[in-house]
Backbone as XML, in Angstrom:
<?xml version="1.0"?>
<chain id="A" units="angstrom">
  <residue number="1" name="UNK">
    <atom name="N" x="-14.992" y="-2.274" z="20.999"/>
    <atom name="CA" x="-15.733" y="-1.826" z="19.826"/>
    <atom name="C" x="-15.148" y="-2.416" z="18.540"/>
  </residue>
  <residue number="2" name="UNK">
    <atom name="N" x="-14.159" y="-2.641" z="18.887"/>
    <atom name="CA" x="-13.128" y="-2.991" z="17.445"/>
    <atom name="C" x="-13.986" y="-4.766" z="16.933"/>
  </residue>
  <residue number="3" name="UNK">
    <atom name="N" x="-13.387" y="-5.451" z="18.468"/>
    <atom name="CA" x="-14.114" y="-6.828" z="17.808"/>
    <atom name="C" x="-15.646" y="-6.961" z="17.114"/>
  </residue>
  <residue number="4" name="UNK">
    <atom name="N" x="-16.305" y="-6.116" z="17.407"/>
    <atom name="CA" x="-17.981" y="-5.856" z="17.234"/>
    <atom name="C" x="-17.936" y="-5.142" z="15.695"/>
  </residue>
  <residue number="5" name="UNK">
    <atom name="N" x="-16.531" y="-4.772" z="15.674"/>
    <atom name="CA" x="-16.643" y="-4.199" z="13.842"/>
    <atom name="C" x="-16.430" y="-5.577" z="13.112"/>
  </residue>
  <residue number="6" name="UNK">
    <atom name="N" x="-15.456" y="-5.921" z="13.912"/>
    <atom name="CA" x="-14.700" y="-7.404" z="13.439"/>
    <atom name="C" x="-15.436" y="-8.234" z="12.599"/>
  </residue>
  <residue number="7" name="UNK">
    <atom name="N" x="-16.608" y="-8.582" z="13.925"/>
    <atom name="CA" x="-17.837" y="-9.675" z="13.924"/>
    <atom name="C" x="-18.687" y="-9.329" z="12.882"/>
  </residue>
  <residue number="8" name="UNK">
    <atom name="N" x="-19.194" y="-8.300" z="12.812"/>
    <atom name="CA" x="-20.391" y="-7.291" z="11.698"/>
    <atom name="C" x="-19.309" y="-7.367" z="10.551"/>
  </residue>
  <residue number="9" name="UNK">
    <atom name="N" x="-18.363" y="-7.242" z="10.065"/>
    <atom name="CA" x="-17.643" y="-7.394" z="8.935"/>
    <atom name="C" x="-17.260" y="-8.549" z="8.337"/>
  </residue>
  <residue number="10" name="UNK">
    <atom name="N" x="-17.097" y="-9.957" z="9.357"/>
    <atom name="CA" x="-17.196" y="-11.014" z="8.521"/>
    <atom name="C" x="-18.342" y="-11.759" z="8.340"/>
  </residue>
  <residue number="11" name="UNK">
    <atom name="N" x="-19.228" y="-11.173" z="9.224"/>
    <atom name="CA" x="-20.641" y="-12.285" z="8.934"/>
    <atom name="C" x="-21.296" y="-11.563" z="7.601"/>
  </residue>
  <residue number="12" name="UNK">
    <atom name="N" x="-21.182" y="-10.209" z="7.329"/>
    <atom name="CA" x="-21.570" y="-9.586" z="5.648"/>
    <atom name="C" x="-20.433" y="-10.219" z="5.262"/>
  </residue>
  <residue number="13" name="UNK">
    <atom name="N" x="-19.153" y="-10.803" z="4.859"/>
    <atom name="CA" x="-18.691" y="-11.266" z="3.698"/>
    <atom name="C" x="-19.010" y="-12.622" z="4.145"/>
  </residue>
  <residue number="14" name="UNK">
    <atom name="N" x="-19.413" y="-13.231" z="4.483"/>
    <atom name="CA" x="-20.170" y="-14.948" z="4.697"/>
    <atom name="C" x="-21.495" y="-14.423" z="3.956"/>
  </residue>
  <residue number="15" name="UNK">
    <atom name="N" x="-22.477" y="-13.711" z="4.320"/>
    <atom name="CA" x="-23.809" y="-13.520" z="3.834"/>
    <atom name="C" x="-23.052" y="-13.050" z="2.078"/>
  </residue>
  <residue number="16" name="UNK">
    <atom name="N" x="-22.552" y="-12.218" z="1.644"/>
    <atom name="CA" x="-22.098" y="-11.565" z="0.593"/>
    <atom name="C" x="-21.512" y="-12.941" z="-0.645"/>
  </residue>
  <residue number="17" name="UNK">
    <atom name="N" x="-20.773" y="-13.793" z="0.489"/>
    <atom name="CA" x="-20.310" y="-15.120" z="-0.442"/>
    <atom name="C" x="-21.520" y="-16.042" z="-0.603"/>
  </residue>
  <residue number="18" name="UNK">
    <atom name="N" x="-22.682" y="-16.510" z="0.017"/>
    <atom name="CA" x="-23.463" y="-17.181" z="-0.353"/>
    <atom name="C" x="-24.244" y="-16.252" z="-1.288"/>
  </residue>
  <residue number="19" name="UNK">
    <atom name="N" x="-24.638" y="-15.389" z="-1.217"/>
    <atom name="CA" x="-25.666" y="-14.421" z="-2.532"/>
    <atom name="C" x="-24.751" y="-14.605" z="-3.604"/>
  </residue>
  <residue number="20" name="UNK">
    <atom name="N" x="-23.562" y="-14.270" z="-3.579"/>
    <atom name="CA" x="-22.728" y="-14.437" z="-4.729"/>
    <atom name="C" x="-22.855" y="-15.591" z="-5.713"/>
  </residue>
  <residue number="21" name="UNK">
    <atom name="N" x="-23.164" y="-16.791" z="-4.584"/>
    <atom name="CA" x="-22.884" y="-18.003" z="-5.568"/>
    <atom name="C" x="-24.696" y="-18.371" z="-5.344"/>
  </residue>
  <residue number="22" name="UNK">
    <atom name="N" x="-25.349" y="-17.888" z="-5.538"/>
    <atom name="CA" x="-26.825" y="-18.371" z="-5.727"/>
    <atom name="C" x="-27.306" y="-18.579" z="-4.647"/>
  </residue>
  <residue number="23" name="UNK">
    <atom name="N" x="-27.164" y="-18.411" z="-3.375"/>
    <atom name="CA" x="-27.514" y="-19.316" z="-2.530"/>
    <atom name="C" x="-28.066" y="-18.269" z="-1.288"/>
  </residue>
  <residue number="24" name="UNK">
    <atom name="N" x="-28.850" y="-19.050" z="-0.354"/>
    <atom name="CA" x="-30.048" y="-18.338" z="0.324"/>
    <atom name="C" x="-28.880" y="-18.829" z="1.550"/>
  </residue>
  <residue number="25" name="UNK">
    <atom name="N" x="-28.307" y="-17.521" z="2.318"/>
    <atom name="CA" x="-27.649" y="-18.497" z="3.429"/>
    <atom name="C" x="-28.848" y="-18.855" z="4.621"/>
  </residue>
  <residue number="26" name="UNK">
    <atom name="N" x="-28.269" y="-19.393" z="5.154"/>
    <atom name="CA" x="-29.191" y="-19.983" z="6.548"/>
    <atom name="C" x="-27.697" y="-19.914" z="7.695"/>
  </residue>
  <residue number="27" name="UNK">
    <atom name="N" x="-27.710" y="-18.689" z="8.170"/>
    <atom name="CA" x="-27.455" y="-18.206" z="9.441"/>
    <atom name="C" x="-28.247" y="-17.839" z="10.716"/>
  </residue>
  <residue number="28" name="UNK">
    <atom name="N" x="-27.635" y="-18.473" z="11.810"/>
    <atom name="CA" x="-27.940" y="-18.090" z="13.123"/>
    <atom name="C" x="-27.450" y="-17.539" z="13.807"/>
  </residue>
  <residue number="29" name="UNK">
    <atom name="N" x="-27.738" y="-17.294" z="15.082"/>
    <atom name="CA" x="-26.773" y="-16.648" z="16.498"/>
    <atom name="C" x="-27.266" y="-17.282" z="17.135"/>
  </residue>
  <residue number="30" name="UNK">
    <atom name="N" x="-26.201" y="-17.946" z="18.239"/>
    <atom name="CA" x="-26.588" y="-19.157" z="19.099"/>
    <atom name="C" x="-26.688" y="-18.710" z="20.760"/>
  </residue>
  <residue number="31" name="UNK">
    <atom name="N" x="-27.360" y="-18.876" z="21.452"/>
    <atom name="CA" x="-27.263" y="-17.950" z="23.156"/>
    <atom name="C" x="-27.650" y="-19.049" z="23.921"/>
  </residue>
  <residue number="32" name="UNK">
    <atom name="N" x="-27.123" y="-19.978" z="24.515"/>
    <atom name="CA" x="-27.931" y="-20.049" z="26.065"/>
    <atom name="C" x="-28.891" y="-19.856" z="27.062"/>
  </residue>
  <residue number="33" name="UNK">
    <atom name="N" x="-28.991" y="-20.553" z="27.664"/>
    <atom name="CA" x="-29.878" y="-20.056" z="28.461"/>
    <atom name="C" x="-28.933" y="-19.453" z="29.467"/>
  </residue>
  <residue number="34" name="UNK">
    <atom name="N" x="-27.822" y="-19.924" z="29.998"/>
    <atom name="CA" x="-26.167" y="-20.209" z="30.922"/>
    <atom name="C" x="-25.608" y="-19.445" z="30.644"/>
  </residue>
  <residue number="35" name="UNK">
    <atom name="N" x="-25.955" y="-18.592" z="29.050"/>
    <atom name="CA" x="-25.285" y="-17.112" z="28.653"/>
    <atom name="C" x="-23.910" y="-17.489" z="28.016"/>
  </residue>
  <residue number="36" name="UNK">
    <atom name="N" x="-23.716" y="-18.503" z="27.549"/>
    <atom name="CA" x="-22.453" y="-18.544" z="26.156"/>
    <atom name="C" x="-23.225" y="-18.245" z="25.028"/>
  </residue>
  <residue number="37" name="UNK">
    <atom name="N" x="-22.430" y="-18.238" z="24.259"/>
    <atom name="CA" x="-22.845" y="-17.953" z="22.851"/>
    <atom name="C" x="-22.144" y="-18.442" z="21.722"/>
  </residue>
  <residue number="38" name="UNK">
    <atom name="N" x="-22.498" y="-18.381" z="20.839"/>
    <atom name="CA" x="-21.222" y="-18.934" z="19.284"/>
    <atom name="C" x="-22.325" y="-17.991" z="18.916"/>
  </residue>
  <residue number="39" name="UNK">
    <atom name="N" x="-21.129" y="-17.030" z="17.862"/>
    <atom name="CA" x="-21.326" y="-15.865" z="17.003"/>
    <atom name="C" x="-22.282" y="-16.225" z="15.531"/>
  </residue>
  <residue number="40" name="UNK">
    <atom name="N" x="-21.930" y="-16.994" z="15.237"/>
    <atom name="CA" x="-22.471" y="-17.840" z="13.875"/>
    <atom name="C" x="-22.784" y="-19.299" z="13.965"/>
  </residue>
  <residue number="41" name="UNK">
    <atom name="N" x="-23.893" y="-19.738" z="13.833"/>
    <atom name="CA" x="-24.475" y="-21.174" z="13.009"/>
    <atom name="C" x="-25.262" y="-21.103" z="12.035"/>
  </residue>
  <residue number="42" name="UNK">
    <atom name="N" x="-24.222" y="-22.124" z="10.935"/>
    <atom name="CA" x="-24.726" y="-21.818" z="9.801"/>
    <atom name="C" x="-25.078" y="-23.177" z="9.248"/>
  </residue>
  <residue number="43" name="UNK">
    <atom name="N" x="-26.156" y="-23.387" z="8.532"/>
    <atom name="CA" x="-26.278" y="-24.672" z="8.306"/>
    <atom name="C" x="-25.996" y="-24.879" z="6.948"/>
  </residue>
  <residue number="44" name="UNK">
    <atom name="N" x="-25.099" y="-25.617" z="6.214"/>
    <atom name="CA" x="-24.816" y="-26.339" z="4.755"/>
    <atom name="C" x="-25.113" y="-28.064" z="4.941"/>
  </residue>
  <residue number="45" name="UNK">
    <atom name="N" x="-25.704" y="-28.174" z="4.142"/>
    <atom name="CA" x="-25.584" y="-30.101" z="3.727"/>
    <atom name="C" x="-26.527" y="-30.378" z="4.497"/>
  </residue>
  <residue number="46" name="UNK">
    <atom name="N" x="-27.446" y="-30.022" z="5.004"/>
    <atom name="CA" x="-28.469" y="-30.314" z="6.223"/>
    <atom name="C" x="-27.424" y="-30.857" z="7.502"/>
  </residue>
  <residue number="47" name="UNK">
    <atom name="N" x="-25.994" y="-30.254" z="7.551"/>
    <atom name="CA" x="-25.352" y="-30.157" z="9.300"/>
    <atom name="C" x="-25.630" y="-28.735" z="9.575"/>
  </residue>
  <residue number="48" name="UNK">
    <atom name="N" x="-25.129" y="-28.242" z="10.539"/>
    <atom name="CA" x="-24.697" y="-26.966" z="11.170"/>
    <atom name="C" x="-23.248" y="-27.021" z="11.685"/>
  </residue>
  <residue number="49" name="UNK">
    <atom name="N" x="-22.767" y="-25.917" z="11.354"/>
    <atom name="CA" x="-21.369" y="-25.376" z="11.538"/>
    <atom name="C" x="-21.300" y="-24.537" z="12.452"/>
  </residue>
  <residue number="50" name="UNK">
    <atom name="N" x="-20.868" y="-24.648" z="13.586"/>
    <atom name="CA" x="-20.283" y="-23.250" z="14.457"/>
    <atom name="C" x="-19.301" y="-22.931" z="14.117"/>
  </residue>
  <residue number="51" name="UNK">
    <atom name="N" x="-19.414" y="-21.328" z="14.700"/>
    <atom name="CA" x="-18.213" y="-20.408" z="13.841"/>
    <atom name="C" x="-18.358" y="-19.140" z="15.071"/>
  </residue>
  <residue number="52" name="UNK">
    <atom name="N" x="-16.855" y="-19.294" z="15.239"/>
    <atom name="CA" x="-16.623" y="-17.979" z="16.689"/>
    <atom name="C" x="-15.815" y="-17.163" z="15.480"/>
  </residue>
  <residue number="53" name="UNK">
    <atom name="N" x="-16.189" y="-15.483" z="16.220"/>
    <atom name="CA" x="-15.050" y="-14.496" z="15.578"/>
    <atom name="C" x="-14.297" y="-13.665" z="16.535"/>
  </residue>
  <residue number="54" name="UNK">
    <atom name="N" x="-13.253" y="-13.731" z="16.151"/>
    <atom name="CA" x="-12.152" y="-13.153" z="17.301"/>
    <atom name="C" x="-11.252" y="-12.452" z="16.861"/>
  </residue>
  <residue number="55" name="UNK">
    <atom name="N" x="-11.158" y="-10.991" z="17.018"/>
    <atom name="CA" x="-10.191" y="-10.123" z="16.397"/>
    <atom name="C" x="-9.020" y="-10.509" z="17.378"/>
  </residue>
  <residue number="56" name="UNK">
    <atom name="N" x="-8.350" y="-11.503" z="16.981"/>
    <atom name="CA" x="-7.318" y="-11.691" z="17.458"/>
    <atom name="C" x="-5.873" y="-12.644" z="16.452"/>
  </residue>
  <residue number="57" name="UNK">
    <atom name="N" x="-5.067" y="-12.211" z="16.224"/>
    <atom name="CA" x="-4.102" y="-13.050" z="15.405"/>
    <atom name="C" x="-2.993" y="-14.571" z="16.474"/>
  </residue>
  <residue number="58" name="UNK">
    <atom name="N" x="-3.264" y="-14.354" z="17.712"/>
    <atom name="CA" x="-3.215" y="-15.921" z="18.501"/>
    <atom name="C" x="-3.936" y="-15.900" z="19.342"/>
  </residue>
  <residue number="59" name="UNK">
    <atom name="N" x="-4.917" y="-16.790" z="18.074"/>
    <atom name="CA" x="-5.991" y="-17.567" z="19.023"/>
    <atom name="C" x="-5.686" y="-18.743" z="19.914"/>
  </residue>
  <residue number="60" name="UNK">
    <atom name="N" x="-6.620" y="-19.199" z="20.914"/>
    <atom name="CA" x="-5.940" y="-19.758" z="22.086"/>
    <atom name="C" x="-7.406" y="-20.759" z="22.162"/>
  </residue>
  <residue number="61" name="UNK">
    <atom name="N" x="-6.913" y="-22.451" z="22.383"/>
    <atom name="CA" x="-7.731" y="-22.774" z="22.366"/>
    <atom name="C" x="-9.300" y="-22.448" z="23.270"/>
  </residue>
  <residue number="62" name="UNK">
    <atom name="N" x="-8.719" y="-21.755" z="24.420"/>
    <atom name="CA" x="-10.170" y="-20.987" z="24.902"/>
    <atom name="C" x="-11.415" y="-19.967" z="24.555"/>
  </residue>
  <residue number="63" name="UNK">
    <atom name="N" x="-10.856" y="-19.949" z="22.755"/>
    <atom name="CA" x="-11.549" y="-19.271" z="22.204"/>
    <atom name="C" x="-12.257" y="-20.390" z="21.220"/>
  </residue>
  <residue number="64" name="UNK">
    <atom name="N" x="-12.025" y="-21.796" z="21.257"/>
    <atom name="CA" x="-12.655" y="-22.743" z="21.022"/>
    <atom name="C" x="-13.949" y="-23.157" z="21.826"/>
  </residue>
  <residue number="65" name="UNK">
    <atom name="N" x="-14.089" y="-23.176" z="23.282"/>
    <atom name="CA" x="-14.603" y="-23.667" z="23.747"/>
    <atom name="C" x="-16.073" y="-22.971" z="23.430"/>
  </residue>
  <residue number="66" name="UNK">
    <atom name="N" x="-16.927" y="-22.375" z="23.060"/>
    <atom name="CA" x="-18.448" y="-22.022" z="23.003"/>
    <atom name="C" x="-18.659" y="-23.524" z="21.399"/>
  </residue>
  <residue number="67" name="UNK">
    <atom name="N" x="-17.511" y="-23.359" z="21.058"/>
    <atom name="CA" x="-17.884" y="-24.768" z="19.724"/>
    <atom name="C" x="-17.622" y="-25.486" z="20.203"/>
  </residue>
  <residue number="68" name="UNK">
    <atom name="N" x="-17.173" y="-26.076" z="21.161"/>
    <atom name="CA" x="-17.170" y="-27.334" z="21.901"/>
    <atom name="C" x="-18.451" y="-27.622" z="22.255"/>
  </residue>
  <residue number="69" name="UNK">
    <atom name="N" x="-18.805" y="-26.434" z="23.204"/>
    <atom name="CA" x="-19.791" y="-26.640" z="23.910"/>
    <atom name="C" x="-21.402" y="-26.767" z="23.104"/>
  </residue>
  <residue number="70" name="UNK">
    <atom name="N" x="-20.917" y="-25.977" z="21.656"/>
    <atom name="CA" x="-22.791" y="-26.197" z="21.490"/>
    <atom name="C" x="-22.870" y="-27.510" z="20.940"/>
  </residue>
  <residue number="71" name="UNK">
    <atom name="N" x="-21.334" y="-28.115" z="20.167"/>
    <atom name="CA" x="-21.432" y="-29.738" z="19.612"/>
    <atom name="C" x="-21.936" y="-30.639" z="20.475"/>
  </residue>
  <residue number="72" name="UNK">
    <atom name="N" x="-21.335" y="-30.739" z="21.707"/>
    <atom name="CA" x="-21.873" y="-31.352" z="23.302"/>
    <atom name="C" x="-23.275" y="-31.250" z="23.147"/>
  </residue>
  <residue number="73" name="UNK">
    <atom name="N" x="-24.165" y="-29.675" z="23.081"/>
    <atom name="CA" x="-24.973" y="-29.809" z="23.351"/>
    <atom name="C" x="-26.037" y="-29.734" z="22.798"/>
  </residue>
  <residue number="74" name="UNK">
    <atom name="N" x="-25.622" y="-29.953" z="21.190"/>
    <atom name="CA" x="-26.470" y="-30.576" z="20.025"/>
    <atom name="C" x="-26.058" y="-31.684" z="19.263"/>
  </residue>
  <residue number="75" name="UNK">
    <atom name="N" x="-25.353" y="-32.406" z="19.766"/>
    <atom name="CA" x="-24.695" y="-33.685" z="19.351"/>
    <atom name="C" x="-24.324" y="-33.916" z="18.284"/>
  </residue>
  <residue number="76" name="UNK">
    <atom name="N" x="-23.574" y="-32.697" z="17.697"/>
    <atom name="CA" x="-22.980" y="-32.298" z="16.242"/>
    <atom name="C" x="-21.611" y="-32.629" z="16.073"/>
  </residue>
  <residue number="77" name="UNK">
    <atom name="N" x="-21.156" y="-34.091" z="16.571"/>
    <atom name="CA" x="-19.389" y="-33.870" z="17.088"/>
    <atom name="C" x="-18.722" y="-33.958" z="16.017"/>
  </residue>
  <residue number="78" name="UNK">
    <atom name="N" x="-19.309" y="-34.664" z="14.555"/>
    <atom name="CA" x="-18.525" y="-34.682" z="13.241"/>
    <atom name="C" x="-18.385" y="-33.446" z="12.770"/>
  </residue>
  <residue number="79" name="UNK">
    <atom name="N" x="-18.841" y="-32.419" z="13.182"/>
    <atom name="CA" x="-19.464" y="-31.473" z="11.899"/>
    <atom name="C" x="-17.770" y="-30.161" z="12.441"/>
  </residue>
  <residue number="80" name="UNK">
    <atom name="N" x="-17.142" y="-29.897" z="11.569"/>
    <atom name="CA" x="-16.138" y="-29.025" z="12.476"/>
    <atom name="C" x="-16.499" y="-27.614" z="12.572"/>
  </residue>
  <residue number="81" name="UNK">
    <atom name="N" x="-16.155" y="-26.898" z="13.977"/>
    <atom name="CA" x="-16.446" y="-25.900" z="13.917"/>
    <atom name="C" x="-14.847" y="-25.293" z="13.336"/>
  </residue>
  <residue number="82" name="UNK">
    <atom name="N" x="-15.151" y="-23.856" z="13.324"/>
    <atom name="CA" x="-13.734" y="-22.741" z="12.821"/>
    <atom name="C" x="-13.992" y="-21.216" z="14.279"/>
  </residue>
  <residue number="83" name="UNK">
    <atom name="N" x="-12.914" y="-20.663" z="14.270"/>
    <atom name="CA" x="-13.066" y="-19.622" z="14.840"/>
    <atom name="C" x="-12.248" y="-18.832" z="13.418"/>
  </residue>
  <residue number="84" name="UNK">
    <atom name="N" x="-13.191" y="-18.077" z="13.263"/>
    <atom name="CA" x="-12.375" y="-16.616" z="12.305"/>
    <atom name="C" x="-11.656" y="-15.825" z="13.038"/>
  </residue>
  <residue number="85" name="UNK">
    <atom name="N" x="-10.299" y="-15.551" z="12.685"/>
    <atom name="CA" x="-9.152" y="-14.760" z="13.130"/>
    <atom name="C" x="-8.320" y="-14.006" z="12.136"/>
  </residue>
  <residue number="86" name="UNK">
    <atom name="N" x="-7.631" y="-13.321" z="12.487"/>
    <atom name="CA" x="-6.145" y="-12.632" z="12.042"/>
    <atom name="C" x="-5.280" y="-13.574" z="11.893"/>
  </residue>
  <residue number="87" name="UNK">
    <atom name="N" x="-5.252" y="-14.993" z="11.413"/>
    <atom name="CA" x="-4.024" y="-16.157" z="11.281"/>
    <atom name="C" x="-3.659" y="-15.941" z="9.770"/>
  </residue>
  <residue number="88" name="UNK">
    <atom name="N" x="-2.569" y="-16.680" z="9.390"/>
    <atom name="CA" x="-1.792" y="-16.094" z="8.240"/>
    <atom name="C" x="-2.299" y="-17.573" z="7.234"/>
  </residue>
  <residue number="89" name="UNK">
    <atom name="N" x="-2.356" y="-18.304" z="7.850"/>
    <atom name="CA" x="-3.098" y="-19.965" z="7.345"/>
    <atom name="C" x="-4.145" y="-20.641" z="8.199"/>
  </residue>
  <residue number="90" name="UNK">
    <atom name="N" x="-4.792" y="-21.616" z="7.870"/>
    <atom name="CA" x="-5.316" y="-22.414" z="9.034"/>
    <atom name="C" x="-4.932" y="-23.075" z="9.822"/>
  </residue>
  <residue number="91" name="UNK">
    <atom name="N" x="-5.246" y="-23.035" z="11.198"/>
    <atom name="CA" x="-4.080" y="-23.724" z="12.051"/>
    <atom name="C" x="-5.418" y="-24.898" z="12.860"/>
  </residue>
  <residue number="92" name="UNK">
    <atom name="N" x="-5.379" y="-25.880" z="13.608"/>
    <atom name="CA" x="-5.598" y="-26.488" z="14.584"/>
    <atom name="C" x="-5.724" y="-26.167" z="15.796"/>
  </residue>
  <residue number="93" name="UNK">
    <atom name="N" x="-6.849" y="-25.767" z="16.352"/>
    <atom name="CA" x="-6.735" y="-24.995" z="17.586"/>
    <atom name="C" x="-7.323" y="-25.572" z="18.770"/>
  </residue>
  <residue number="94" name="UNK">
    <atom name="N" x="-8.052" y="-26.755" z="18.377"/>
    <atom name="CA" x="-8.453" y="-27.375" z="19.577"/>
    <atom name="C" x="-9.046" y="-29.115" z="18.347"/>
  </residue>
  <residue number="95" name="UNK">
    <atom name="N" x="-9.814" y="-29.808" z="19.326"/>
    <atom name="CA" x="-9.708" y="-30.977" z="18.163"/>
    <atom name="C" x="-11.230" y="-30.933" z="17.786"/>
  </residue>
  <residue number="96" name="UNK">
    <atom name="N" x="-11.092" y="-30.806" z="16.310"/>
    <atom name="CA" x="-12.548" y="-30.639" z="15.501"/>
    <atom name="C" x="-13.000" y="-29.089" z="15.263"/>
  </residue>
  <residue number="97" name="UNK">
    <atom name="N" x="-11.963" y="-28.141" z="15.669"/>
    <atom name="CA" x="-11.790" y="-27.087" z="15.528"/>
    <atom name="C" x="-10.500" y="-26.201" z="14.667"/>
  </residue>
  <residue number="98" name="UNK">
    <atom name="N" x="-10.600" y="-25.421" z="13.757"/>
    <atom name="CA" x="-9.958" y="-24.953" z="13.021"/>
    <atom name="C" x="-9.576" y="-23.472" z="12.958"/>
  </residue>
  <residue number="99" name="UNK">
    <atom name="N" x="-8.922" y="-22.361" z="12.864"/>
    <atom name="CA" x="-8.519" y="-21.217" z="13.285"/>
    <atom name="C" x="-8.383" y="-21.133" z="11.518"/>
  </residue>
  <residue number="100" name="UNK">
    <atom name="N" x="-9.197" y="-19.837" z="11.304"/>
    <atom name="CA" x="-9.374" y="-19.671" z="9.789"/>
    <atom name="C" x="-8.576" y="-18.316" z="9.901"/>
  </residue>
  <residue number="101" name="UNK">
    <atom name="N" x="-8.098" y="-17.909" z="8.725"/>
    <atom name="CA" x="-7.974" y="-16.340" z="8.553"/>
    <atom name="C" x="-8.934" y="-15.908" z="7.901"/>
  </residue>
  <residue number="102" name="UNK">
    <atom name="N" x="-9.515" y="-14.381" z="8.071"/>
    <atom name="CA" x="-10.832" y="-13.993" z="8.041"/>
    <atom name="C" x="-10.748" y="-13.719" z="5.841"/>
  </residue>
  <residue number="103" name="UNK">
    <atom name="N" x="-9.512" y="-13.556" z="5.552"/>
    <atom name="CA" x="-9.612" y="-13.710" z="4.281"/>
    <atom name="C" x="-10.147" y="-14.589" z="3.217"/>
  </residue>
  <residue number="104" name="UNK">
    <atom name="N" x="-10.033" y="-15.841" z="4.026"/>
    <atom name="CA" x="-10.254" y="-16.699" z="3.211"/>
    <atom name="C" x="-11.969" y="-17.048" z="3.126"/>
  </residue>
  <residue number="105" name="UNK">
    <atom name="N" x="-12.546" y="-16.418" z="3.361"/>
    <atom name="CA" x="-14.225" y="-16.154" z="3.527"/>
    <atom name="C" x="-14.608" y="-15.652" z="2.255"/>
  </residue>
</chain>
């Protein structure tokens, strides 16, 4: 239950930071047919960004892999995804992937 507060609490301060600065966000939720998911796609610059959230403070690159997988399978490989976490800075968590702390949103 905790991560599901987690998730619902940073996607309102993502929606909360684009109203702030003028802007109409363009968020998704991404599902499978195979049943993965990425929590957030959001599109800026005419790319899309995946974005996992994980109440967790060490993240492990296996919490990368649903942004691996939707880049694979929308051929988005420049565009970097992030997983939102409990990290104290941004760290490197897999390659083209970034481990954010949920503050900095």
């Amino acid at each position: 239950m905790a991560g599901a507060l987690f998730e619902t609490a940073v996607v309102a301060e993502i929606l909360k930071a684009h109203h702030h600065r003028g802007r109409e966000p363009r968020l998704w939720y991404f599902r499978s047919r195979d049943g993965w998911e990425v929590d957030v796609v959001m599109e800026r610059g005419g790319k899309l960004h995946a974005i996992e959230i994980k109440l967790t403070a060490t993240p492990r690159p296996l919490h990368a892999e649903p942004l691996e997988r939707f880049r694979r399978a929308t051929k988005t490989t420049a565009v970097p995804g992030f997983v939102i976490c409990d990290v104290h800075q941004p760290e490197p968590l897999a390659p083209g992937v970034t481990a954010m702390p949920w503050g900095l949103l």
